[in-house]
C-alpha positions in Angstrom: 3.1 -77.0 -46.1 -0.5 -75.5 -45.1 -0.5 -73.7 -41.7 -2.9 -76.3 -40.9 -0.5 -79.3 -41.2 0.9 -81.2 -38.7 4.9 -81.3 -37.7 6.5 -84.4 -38.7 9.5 -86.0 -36.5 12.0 -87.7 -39.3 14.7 -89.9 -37.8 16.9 -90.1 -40.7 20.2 -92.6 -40.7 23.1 -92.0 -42.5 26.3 -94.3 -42.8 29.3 -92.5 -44.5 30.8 -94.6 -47.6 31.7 -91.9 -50.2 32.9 -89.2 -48.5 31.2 -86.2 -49.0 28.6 -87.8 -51.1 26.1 -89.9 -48.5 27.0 -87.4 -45.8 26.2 -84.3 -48.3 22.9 -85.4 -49.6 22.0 -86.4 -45.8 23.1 -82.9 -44.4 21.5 -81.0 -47.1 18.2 -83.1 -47.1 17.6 -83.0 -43.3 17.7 -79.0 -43.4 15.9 -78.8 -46.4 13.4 -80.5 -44.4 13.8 -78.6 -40.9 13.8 -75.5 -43.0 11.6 -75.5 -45.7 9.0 -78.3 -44.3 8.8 -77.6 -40.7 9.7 -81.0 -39.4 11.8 -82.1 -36.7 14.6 -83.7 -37.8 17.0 -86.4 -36.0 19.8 -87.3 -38.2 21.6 -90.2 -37.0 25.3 -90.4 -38.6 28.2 -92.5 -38.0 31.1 -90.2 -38.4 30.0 -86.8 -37.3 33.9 -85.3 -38.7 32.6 -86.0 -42.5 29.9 -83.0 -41.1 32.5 -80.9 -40.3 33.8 -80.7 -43.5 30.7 -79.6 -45.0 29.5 -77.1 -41.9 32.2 -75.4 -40.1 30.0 -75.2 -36.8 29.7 -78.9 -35.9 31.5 -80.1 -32.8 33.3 -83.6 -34.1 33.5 -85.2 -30.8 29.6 -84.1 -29.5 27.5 -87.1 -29.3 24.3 -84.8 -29.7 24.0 -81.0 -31.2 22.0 -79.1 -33.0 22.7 -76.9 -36.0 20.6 -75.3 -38.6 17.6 -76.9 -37.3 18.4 -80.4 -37.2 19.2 -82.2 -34.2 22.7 -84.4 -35.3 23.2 -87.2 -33.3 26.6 -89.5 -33.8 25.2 -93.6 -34.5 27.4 -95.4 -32.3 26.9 -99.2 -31.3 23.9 -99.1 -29.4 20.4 -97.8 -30.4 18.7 -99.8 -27.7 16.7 -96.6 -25.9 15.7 -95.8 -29.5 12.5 -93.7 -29.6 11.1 -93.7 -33.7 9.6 -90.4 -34.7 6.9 -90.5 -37.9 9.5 -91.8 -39.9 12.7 -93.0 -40.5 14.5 -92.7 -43.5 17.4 -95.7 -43.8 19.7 -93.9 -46.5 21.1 -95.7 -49.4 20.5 -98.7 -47.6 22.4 -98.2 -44.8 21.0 -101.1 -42.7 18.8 -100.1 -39.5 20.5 -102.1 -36.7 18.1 -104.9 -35.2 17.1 -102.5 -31.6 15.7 -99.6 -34.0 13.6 -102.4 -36.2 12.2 -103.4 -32.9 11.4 -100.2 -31.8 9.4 -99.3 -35.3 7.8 -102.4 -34.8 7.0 -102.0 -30.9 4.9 -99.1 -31.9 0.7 -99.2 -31.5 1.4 -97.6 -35.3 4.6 -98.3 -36.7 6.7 -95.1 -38.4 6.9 -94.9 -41.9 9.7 -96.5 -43.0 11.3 -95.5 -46.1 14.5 -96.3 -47.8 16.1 -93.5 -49.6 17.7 -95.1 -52.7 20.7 -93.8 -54.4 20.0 -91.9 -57.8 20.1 -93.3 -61.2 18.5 -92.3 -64.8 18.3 -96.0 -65.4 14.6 -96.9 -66.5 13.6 -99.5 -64.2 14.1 -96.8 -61.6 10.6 -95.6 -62.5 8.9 -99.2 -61.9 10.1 -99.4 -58.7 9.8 -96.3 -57.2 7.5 -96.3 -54.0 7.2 -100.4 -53.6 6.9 -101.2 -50.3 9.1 -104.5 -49.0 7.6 -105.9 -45.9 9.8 -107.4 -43.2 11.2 -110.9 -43.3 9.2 -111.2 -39.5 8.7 -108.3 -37.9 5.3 -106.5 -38.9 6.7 -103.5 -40.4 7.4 -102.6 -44.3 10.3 -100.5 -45.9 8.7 -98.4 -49.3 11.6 -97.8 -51.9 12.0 -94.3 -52.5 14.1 -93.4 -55.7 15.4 -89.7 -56.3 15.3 -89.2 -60.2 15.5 -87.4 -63.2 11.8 -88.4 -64.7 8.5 -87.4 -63.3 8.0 -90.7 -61.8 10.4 -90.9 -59.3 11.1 -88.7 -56.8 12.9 -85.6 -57.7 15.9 -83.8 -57.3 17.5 -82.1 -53.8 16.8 -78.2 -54.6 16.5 -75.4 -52.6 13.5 -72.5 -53.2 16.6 -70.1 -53.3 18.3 -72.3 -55.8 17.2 -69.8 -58.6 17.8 -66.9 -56.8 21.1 -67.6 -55.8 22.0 -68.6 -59.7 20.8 -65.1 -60.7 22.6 -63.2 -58.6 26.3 -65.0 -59.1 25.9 -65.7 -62.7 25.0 -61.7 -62.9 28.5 -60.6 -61.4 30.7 -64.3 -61.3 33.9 -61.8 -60.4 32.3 -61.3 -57.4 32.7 -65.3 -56.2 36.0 -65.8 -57.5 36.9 -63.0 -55.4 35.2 -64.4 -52.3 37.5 -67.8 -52.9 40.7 -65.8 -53.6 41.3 -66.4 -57.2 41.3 -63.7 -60.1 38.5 -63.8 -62.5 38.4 -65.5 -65.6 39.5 -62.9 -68.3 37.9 -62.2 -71.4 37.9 -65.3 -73.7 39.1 -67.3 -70.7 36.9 -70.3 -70.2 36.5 -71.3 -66.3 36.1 -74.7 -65.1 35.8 -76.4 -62.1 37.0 -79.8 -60.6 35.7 -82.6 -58.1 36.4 -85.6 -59.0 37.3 -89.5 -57.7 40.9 -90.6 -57.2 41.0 -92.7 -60.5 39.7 -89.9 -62.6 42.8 -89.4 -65.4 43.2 -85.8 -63.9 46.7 -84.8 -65.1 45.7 -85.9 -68.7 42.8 -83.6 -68.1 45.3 -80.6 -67.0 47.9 -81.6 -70.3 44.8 -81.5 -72.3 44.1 -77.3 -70.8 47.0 -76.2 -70.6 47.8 -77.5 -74.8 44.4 -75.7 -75.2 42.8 -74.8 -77.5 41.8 -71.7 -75.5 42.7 -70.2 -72.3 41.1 -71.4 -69.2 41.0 -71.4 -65.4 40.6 -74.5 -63.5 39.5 -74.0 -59.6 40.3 -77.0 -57.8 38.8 -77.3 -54.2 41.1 -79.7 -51.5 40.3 -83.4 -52.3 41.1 -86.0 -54.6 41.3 -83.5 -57.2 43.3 -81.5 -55.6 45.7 -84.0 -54.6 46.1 -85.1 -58.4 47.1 -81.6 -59.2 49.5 -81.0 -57.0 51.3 -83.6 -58.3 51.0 -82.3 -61.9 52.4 -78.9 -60.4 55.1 -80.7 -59.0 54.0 -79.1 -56.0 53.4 -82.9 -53.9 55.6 -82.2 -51.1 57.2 -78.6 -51.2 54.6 -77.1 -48.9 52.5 -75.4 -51.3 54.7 -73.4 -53.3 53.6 -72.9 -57.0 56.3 -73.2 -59.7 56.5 -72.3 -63.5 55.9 -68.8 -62.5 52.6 -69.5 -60.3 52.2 -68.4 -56.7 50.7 -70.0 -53.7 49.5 -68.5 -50.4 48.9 -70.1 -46.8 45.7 -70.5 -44.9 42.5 -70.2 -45.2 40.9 -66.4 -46.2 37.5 -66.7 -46.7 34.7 -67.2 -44.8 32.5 -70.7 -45.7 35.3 -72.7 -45.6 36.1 -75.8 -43.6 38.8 -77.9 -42.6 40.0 -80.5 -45.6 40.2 -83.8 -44.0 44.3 -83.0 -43.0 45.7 -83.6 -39.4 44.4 -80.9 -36.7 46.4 -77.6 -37.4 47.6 -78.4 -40.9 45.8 -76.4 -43.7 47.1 -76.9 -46.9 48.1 -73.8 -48.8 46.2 -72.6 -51.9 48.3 -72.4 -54.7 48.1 -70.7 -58.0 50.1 -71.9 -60.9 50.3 -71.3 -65.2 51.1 -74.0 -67.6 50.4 -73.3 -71.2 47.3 -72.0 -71.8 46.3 -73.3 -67.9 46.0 -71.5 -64.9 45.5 -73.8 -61.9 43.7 -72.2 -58.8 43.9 -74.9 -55.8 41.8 -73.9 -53.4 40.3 -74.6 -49.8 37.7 -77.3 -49.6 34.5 -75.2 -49.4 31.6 -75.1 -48.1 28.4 -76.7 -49.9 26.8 -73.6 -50.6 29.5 -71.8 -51.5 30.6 -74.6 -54.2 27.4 -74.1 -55.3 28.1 -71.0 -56.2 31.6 -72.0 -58.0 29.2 -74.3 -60.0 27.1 -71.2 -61.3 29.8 -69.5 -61.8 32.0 -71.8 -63.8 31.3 -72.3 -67.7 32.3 -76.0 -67.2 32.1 -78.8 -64.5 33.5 -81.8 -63.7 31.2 -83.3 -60.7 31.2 -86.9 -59.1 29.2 -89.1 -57.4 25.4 -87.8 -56.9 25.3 -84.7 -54.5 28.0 -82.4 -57.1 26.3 -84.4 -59.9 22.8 -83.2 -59.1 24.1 -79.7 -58.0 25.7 -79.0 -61.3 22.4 -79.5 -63.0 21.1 -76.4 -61.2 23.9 -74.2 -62.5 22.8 -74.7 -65.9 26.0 -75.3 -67.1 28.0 -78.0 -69.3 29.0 -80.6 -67.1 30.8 -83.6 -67.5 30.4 -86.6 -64.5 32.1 -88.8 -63.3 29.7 -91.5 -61.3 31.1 -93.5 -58.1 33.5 -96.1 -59.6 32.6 -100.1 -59.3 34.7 -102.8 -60.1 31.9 -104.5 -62.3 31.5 -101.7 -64.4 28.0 -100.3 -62.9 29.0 -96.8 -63.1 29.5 -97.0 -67.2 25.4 -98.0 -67.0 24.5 -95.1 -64.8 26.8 -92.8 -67.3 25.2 -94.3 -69.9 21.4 -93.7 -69.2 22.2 -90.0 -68.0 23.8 -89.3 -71.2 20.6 -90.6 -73.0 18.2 -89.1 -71.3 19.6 -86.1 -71.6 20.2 -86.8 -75.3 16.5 -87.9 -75.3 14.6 -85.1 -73.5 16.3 -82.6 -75.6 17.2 -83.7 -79.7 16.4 -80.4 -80.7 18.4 -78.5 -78.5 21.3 -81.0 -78.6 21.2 -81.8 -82.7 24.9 -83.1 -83.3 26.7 -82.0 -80.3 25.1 -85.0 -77.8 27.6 -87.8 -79.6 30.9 -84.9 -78.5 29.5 -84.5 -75.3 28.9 -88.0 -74.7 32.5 -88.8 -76.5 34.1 -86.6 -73.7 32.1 -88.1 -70.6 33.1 -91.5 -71.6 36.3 -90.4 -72.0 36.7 -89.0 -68.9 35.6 -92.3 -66.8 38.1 -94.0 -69.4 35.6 -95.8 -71.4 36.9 -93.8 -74.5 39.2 -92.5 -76.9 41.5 -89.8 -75.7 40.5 -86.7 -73.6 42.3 -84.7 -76.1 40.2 -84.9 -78.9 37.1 -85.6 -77.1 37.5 -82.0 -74.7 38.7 -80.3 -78.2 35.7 -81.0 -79.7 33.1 -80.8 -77.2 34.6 -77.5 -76.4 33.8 -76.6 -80.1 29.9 -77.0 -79.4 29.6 -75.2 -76.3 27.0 -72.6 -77.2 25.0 -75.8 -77.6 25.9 -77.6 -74.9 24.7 -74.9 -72.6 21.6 -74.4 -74.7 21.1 -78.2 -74.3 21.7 -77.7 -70.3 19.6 -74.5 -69.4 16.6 -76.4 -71.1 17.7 -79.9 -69.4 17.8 -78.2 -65.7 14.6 -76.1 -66.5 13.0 -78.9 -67.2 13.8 -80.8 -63.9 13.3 -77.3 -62.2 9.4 -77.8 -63.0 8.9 -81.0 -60.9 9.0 -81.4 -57.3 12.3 -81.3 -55.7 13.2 -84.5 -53.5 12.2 -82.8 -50.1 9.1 -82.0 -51.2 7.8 -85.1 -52.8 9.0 -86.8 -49.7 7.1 -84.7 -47.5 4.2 -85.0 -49.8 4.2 -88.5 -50.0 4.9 -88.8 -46.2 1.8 -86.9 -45.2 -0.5 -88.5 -47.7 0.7 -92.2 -45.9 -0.1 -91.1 -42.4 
């Protein structure tokens, strides 16, 4: 943004359906944009705890307060003294109630209305990227806005540290596994990380590690995840203590953490335990940018969703996602048209490993043979796999990230 340009007021709306996921790309999005953009930002949200879990410093029960920036106001039932800014962003299609729609339209020049769609590699994405929808009878029109992996959509969520920050813990990893509490990933000791939906076939996945064929460390922050491997430790119920000869430890360490989603006062403890070739690190539930950091770190990752998904690609590391489950299948599609354009962009880089790598991603949202085989072999092609993924993220890295083009876009419109 020139010195010359004007501030921008965004109003942007969020209502929580995956977790983390909406809230995530909604928190990180409306700092980026208070931050990086200069613009005042208003993010309207419907359950200010989800915030909590992802920065420590919000006040759950505030109807208004500002943090980072960005002035966080809870969405309750009634918008009727609403006052629109430049713009408001309706996230994932979230639905603007009827009084804010009025008050956009009440305006001697309405705000720029844009719905911020959810992300997909799928082709049509590019077609339909920036179409405007006008109003069934109010004089006002919503313009799609798709996030996206081509140059004809809009971008990616990255930070101008983003690259930075990579450097420095890929240059000395030891140093964020010791800021989460866990050892570091020995010598031949391959480190993965897991965030995953509850459906994901995640004690298959920990059989599969701790049979091997190589050592490895799985670091498991407090979630779904987490839940599941508890259970495989046989540690559902006990309080937190490890058995076949791992440890646990209570409470919460580090710095950049935040509270998991339990009842107020109960922290679950972090536990440490060895099976096989395994050794399971369960962790706190951490905050964003520090699980950005476990993603640079790690040498694989299983993601979910969009906001890990799109975080992973920044790490330039293997990853394997899992995207947000539907009953009618939807998710294979999305799986599906990542995994081909990444095969695409990049035959040379990914020669014969793409079909493993693909065979393991399908298998892991249970479209495909068994994780054994699939992890054994995709394992097998790693060097290539994170070739194929350095040149994959680099390539994204070159385009506008989704801040930007939306505050490019934005100011060209008005």
């Amino acid at each position: 943004m020139t010195g010359s340009a004007r501030t921008l007021h965004w109003d942007i709306f969020c209502r929580v359906v995956d977790n983390f996921g909406d809230a995530a790309v909604c928190w990180r999005l409306a700092r980026q944009l208070a931050a990086q953009h200069a613009a005042q930002v208003r993010l309207w949200i419907d359950r200010v705890h989800t915030l909590e879990q992802l920065e420590p410093a919000i006040v759950p029960a505030a109807e208004r307060q500002e943090i980072a920036g960005v002035d966080i106001r809870r969405w309750g039932e009634s918008l009727a003294q609403f006052d629109p800014g430049d713009v408001v962003l309706e996230t994932f299609g979230c639905r603007l109630p009827a009084e804010v729609l009025q008050a956009m339209a009440g305006q001697s020049r309405p705000p720029l209305w844009i719905n911020l769609e959810y992300l997909s590699a799928e082709p049509w994405v590019d077609g339909f990227h920036l179409l405007p929808s006008p109003h069934a009878t109010l004089p006002i029109a919503c313009w799609f806005f798709f996030p996206g992996f081509r140059a004809a959509t809009g971008g990616l969520l990255r930070e101008r540290d983003t690259a930075a920050r990579r450097a420095a813990i890929q240059a000395d990893p030891p140093r964020l596994f010791a800021a989460i509490g866990v050892d570091a990933p020995v010598p031949g000791e391959i480190a993965l990380s897991l965030f995953c939906y509850d459906v994901a076939p995640v004690a298959r996945l920990l059989d599969v590690l701790a049979e091997g064929p190589a050592p490895s460390v799985c670091v498991v922050p407090e979630g779904a995840a987490a839940r599941a491997a508890r259970d495989w430790a046989g540690l559902a119920g006990s309080g937190g203590h490890a058995s076949e000869g791992g440890t646990s430890g209570g409470g919460n360490s580090g710095s950049g953490y935040s509270r998991s989603g339990h009842s107020e006062g109960e922290r679950p403890a972090r536990a440490s335990v060895r099976r096989g070739r395994l050794r399971l690190e369960i962790v706190p539930f951490l905050h964003p940018l520090k699980y950005d950091e476990l993603l640079f770190a790690c040498d694989v990752n299983f993601v979910r969703g969009e906001d890990s998904f799109v975080r992973a690609h920044w790490a330039r590391r293997p990853l394997v996602w899992q995207p947000y489950p539907t009953a009618d299948g939807a998710h294979l599609v999305k799986l599906a048209a990542w995994l081909g354009l990444w095969r695409t962009s990049l035959a040379a880089a990914v020669g014969e490993a793409s079909e493993r790598v693909s065979a393991l991603a399908r298998a892991w949202n249970g479209a495909g043979a068994d994780l054994a085989p699939a992890w054994r072999a995709a394992l097998a092609v790693q060097d290539e796999w994170r070739h194929a993924m350095q040149g994959f993220a680099a390539e994204l890295e070159g385009r506008p990230d989704l801040a930007a083009s939306l505050d490019s876009w934005v100011r060209s419109r008005i």
